[in-house]
N, C-alpha and C positions, 0 to 999 in steps of 0.2 A: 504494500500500500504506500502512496505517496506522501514524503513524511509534510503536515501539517502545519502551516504557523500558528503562535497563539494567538488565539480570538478574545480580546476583554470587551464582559458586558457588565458596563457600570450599573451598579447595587444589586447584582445578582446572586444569589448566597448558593456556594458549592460544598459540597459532600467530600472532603481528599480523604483515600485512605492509602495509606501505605505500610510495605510490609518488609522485615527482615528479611536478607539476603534467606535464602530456602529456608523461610518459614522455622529458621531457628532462635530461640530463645534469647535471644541477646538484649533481651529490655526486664530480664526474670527479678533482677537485683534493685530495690528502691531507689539505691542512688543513681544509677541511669535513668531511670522513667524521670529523677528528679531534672538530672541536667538536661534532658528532653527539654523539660518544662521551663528552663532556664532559657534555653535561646530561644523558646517561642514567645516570650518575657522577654527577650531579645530583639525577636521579628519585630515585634508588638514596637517598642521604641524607635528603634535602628528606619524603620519605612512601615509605621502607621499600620502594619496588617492587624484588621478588624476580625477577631475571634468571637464565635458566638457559644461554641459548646467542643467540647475536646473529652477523650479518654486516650490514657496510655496502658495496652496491656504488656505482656511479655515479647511478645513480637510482631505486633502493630498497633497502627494510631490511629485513630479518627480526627479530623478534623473539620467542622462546622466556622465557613470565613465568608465574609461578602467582600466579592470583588469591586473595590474602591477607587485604587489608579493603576494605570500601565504599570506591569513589572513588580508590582511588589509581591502580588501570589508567589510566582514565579522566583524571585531573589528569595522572598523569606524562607520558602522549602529546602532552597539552597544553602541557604544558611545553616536551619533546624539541622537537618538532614546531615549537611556534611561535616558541622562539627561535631554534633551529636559521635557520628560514627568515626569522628578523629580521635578525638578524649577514650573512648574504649579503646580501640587498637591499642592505642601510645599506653594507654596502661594495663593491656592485658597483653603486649606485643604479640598483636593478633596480622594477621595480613589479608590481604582478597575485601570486597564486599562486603559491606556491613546493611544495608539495603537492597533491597529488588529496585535495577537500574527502573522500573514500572512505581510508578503509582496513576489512582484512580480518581477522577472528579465526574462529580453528576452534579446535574444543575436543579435545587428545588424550588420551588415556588412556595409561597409564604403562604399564612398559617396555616389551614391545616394541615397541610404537607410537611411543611416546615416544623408544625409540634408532631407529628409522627416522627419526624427522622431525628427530632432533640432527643426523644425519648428511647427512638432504639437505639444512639450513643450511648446514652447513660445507662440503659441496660445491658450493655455489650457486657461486662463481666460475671454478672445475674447471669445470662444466655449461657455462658462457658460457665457456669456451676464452681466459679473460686468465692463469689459473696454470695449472700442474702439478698441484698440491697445496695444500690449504687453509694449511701453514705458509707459506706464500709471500704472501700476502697478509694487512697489518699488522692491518684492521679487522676483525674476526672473533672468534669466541669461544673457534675451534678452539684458539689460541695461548695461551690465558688457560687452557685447561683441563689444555694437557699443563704449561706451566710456569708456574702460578701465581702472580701479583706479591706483593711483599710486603708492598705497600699498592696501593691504586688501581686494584681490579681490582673489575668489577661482579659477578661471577657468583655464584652461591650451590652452590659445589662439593659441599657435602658432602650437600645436599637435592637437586642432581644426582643421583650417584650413590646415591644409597640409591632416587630411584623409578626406577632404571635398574636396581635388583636387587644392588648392589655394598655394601660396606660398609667395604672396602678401597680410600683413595682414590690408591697406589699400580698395586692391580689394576684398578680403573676405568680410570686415566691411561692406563695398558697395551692396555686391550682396546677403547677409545677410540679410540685408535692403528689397531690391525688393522684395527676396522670401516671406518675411513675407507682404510685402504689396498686391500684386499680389494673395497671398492666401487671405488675406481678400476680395479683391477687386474682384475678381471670385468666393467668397461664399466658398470657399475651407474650412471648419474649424471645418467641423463635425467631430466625433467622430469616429476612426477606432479602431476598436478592437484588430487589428493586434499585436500593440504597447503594449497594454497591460494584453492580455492575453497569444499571444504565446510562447513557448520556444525561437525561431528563427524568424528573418524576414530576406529577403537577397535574393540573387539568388539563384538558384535550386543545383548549385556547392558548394554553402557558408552553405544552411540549410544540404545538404548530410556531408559532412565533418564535421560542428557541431553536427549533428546527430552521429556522428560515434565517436568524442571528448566525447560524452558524453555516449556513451554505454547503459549498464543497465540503467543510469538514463533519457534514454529516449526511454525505451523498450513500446511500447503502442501508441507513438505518431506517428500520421500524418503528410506527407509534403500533405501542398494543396496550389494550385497555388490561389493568393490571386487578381492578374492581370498580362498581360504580362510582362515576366520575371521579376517577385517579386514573391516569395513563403512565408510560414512561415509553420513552425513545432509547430503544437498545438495538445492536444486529448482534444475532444469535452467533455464539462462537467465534470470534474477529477478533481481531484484533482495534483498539480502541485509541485514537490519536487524542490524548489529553489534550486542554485548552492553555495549558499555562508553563509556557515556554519559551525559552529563543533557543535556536539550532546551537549554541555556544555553550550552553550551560549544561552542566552536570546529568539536571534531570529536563530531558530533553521532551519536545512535545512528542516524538516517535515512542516515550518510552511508557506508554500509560497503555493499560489494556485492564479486561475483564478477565476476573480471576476465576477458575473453575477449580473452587477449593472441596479437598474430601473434606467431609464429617469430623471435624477434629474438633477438642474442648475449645481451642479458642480461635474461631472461626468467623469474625469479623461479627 
């Protein structure tokens, strides 16, 4: 496939997940997930990247951002990403890959798209059977959103809740609350693919017009109705040209694709 430029669609909030060089364990130790979390604290300063919800498990990451200006998706990953896996090697003098040269972004559309895929972040660990409950696990965004730091916190709370339909960020913290407990408490916490293999999720007006924002780079792909009014734009089995890149850098627009992971405990 012809490799892709990056396409930015101002205030678009993407889904990135990325994963360990083969799906090996190298984030298992708190202090890595921590220094993770440090250059996204990082990103966050360094070029303004707008964070709305994040989890770090042992061997990948989620990340919930809205794309704000040219190049900063793109630089901040680079950043996260490379130093991240610099600081291990150099202290484990490890060599090779520390990341899949791949990671994934899907485009969602606000809220109730957007409180669906908040929440299936925050249950990724719940899902892999290490917690209970997303409070129970330190690296997560769930914990930043119900009690807020008072410095040192990446998240953009209040442009959270306001494309989640809230304007109250006492009622959001609230209802925040519920939805993750009510997911647990209905069984709700399986694994959808939607999140993170499709280009798009969103209603059939939001995947069209993304579709059409993206042109050639999404020549091949299917809208298919995923349940009523929710669709998402995937092509089956492809390969997947991410949107956030330049041909020069590290993690390259060629290098994103859709992951066709077995059944393993921690499975996105």
């Amino acid at each position: 496939m012809a490799r892709a430029n990056r396409h930015y669609i101002p205030g678009q909030v993407w889904h990135i997940t990325h994963r360990c060089h083969k799906k090996e364990f190298l984030l298992k130790f708190a202090k890595d997930r921590r220094r993770w979390y440090r250059w996204l604290f990082e990103a966050k300063k360094r070029f303004g990247l707008r964070v709305l919800n994040y989890v770090v498990t042992s061997n990948h990451i989620h990340l919930l951002i809205i794309d704000s200006e040219p190049e900063v998706i793109p630089k901040s990953l680079q950043l996260i990403a490379g130093r991240t896996g610099q600081e291990f090697k150099q202290r484990k003098e490890r060599k090779g890959a520390y990341w899949e040269d791949r990671y994934h972004a899907t485009a969602i559309e606000g809220n109730e798209h957007l409180i669906r895929c908040l929440v299936y972040i925050d249950l990724n660990m719940v899902r892999a059977g290490v917690v209970n409950h997303p409070a129970e696990w330190e690296m997560s965004g769930y914990n930043e959103i119900q009690n807020p730091p008072d410095r040192y916190g990446v998240i953009e709370l209040q442009a959270l809740q306001q494309l989640c339909g809230f304007s109250n960020s006492d009622q959001f913290a609230e209802q925040h609350s519920r939805w993750v407990h009510d997911a647990i408490a209905g069984g709700r916490i399986q694994r959808e693919r939607c999140w993170t293999e499709s280009v798009a999720v969103g209603s059939l007006k939001f995947i069209e017009e993304t579709k059409a924002r993206l042109g050639i780079k999404a020549k091949g792909r299917k809208i298919k109705e995923q349940q009523e009014e929710s669709f998402m734009l995937r092509e089956e089995s492809a390969p997947y040209n991410a949107v956030f890149a330049t041909g020069s850098e590290a993690l390259r627009a060629e290098n994103a694709f859709f992951w066709e992971d077995p059944l393993i405990d921690l499975d996105g």
